[in-house]
C-alpha positions in Angstrom: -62.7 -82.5 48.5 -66.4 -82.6 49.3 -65.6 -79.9 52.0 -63.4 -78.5 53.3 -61.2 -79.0 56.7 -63.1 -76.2 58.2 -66.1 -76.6 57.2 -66.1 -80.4 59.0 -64.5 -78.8 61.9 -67.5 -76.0 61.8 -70.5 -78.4 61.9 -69.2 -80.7 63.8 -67.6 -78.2 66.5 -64.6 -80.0 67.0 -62.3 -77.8 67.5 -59.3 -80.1 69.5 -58.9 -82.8 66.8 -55.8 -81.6 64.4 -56.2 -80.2 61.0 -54.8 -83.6 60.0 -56.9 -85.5 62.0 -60.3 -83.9 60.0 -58.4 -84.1 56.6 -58.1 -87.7 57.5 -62.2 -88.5 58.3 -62.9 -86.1 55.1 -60.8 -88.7 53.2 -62.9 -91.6 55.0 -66.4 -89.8 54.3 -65.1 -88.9 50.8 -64.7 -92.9 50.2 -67.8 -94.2 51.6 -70.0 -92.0 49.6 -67.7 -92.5 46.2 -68.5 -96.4 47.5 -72.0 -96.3 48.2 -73.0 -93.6 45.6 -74.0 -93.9 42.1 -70.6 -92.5 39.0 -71.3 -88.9 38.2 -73.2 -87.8 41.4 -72.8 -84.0 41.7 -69.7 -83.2 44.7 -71.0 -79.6 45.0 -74.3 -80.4 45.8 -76.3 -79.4 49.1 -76.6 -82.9 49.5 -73.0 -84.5 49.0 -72.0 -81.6 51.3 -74.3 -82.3 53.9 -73.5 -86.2 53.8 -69.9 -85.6 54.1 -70.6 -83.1 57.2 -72.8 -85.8 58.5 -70.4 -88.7 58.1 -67.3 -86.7 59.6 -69.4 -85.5 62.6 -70.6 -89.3 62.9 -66.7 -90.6 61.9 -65.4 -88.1 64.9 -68.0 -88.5 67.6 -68.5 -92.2 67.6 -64.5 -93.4 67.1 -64.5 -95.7 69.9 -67.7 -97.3 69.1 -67.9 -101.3 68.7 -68.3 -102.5 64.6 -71.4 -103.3 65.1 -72.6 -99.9 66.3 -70.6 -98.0 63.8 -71.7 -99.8 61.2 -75.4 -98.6 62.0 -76.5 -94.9 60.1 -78.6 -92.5 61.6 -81.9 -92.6 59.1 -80.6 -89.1 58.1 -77.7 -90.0 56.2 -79.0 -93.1 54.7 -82.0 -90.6 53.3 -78.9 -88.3 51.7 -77.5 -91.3 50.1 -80.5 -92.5 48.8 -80.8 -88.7 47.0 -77.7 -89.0 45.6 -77.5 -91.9 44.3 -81.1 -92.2 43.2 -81.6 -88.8 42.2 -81.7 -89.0 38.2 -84.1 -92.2 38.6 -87.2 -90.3 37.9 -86.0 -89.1 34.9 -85.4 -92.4 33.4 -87.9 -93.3 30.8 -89.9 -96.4 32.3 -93.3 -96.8 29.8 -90.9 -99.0 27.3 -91.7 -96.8 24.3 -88.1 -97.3 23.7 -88.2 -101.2 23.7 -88.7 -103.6 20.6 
């Protein structure tokens, strides 16, 4: 796991849903970031923990929104994504010194 049960329940101060309950949006938030993230992406980073805080807090506050409104990101976690999976990009050699 990205984090923990307590952890999620911490940050997002629920403290009524059942440990099963967060275990169950940590396994949701797990999946959307192995989905929308780049292979290899580090799990322990400040940023894969914050994104999995941020999508369980999202998951849990807004469960009885319409699709259309869950399916819309607050800019934050869309930037967090973009970290991750973007974050070895500027090390990639682009001046095509390696090309024939």
């Amino acid at each position: 796991m990205v984090i923990t049960v307590e952890e999620a329940r911490a940050y997002s101060r629920d403290y009524e849903s059942t440990d099963e309950e967060m275990a169950a949006l940590i396994e949701v938030a797990e999946s959307m970031i192995d989905d929308g993230i780049r292979d290899g992406f580090d799990r322990e980073s400040p940023q894969a923990k914050m994104l999995a805080k941020l999508l369980v807090t999202d998951l849990d506050d807004y469960r009885d929104l319409t699709a259309a409104e869950a399916n819309s990101m607050r800019y934050l976690t869309q930037s967090l994504k973009m970290q991750l999976r973007y974050k070895d990009v500027s090390k990639l050699d682009t001046s095509g010194a390696g090309e024939v």
